[in-house]
C-alpha positions as CSV (number, residue, x, y, z in Angstrom):
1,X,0.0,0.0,0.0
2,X,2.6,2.5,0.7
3,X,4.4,2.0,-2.6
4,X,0.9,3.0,-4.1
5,X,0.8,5.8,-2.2
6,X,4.4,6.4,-3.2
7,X,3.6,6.6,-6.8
8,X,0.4,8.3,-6.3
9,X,2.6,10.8,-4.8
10,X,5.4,11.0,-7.5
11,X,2.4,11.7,-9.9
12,X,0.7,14.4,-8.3
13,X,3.8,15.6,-7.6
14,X,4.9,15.2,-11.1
15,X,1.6,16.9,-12.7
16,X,2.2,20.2,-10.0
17,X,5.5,20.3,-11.3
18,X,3.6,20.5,-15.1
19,X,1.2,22.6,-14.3
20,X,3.7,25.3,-12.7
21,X,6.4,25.3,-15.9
22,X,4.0,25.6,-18.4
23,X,5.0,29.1,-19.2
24,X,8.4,28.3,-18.2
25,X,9.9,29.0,-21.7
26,X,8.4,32.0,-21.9
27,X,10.6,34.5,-24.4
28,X,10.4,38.0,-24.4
29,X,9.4,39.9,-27.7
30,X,9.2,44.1,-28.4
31,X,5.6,43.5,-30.4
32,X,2.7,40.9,-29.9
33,X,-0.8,40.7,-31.6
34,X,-4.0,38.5,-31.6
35,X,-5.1,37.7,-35.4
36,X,-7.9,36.6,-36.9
37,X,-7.6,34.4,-39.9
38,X,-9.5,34.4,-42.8
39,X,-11.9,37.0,-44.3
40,X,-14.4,38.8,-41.3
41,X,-15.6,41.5,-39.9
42,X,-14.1,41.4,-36.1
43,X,-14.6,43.7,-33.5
44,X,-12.7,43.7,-30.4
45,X,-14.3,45.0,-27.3
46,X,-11.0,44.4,-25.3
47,X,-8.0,42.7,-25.2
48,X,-5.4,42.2,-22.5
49,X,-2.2,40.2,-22.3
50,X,-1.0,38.0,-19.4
51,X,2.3,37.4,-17.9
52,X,3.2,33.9,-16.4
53,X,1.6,34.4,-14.0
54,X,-1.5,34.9,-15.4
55,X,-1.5,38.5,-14.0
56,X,-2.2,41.5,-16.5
57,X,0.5,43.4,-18.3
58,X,0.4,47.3,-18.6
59,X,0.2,48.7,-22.0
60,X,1.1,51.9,-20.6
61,X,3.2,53.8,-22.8
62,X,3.1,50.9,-25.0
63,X,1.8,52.0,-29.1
64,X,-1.5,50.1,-29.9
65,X,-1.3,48.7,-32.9
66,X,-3.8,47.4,-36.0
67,X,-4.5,46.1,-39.3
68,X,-6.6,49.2,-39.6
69,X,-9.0,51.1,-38.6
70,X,-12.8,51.8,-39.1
71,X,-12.6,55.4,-37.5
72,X,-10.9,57.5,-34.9
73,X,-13.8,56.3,-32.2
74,X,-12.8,52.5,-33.3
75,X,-8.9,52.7,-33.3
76,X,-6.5,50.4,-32.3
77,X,-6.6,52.0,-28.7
78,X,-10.4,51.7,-28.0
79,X,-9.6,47.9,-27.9
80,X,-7.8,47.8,-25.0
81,X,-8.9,50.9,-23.0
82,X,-10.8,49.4,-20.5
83,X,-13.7,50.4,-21.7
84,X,-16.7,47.9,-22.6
85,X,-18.4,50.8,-24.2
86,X,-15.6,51.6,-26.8
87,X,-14.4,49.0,-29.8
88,X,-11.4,48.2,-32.1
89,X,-12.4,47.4,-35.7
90,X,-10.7,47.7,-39.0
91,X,-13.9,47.8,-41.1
92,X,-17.6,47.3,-39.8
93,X,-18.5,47.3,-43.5
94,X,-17.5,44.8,-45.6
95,X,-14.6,41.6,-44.8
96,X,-11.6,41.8,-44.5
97,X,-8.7,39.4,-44.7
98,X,-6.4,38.5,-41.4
99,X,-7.5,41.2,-39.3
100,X,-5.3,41.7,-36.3
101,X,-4.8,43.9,-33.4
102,X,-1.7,44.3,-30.7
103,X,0.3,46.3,-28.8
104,X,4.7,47.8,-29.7
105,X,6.0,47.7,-26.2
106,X,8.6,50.3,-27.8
107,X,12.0,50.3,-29.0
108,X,14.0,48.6,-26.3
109,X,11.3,46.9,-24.4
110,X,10.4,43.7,-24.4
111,X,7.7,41.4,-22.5
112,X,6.8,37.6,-22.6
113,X,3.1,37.0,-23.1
114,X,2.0,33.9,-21.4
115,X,-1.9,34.4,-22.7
116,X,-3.8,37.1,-24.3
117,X,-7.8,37.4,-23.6
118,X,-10.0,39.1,-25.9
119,X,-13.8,40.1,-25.2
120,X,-15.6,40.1,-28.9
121,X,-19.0,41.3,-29.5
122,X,-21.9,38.5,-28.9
123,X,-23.0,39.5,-32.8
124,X,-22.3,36.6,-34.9
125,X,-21.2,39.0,-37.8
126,X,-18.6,40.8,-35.7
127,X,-17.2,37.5,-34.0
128,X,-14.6,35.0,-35.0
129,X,-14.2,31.5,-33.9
130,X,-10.9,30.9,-34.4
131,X,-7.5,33.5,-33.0
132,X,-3.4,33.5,-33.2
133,X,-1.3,34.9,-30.7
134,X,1.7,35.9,-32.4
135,X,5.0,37.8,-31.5
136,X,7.5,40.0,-33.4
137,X,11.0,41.8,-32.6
138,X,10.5,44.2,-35.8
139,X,6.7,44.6,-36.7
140,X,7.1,42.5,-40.4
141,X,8.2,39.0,-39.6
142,X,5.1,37.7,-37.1
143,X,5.8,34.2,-35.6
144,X,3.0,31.9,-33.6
145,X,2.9,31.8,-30.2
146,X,-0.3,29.8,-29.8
147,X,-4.2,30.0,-31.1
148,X,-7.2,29.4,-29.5
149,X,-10.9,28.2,-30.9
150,X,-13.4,30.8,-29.7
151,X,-16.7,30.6,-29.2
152,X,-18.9,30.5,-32.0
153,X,-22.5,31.3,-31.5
154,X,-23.0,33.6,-28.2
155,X,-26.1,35.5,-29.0
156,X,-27.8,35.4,-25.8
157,X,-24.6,35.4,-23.5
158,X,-23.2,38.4,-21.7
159,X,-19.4,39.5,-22.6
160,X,-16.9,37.6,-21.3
161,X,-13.1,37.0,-21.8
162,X,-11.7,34.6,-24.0
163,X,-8.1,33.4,-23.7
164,X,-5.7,32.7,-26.0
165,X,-4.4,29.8,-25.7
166,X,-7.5,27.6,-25.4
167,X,-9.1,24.4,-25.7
168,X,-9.2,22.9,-29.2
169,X,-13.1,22.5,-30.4
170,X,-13.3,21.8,-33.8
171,X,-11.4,20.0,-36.9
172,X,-8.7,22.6,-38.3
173,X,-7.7,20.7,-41.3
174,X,-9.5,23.3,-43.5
175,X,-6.9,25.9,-42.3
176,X,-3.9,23.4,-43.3
């Protein structure tokens, strides 16, 4: 019995030890972004980026940055001002291709993003299922960090956060 519990303890032991370095390898990068592949018409309520320890990282000072922008009232800053009532979107008109929105944490700076969570209107037309987090040390060459499936329907649901990364949900061979 004790050489049960001695394995029973290794283990726990073992998955507390996972559990605690799984942003371990964390590396530190001057620019990171959330992207949205495909054609759509995203808007982003908010989005905020988490440290290791799952703790919010300051964008003060920091340069919001976007694919575009609809109008000065939905720039790249309305989408993570802490504001529910103000939105991020490159277009509310028509689709777009790879819409993205992030954050230049300035010449010099750099910051390791464990997560990012983004809050995306409950409007099927302005919501996307499916969301990269990405990192760059020049603004061109964008690298993958992680993605995340989103939700897809969430018409009668209040806003909530989303995090990137997240649980896989559906078949992604289509995006192969």
């Amino acid at each position: 019995r004790s050489q049960k519990m001695g394995r029973v303890g290794a283990i726990i032991t073992l998955l507390i030890s996972s559990i605690l370095c799984v942003h371990a390898d964390l590396e530190e990068h001057r620019y990171w972004r959330i992207l949205a592949p495909g054609e759509s018409r995203w808007a982003v309520i908010e989005l905020r980026w988490l440290d290791a320890d799952l703790q919010e990282i300051s964008t003060m000072g920091a340069t919001t940055i976007a694919s575009g922008e609809h109008a000065s009232w939905s720039n790249s800053a309305a989408g993570m001002d802490n504001d529910e009532s103000t939105y991020w979107s490159s277009n509310l008109k028509a689709e777009t291709e790879d819409r993205w929105l992030g954050v230049d944490f300035g010449e010099g700076a750099a910051v390791a993003v464990a997560e990012a969570e983004v809050m995306q209107y409950n409007h099927e037309v302005y919501r996307v299922f499916r969301a990269y987090l990405e990192y760059s040390d020049d603004g061109e060459k964008w690298e993958l960090q992680d993605q995340a499936d989103l939700e897809v329907e969430c018409d009668q649901c209040e806003l909530f956060w989303e995090k990137i990364p997240g649980e896989p949900q559906f078949d992604h061979l289509d995006f192969l």
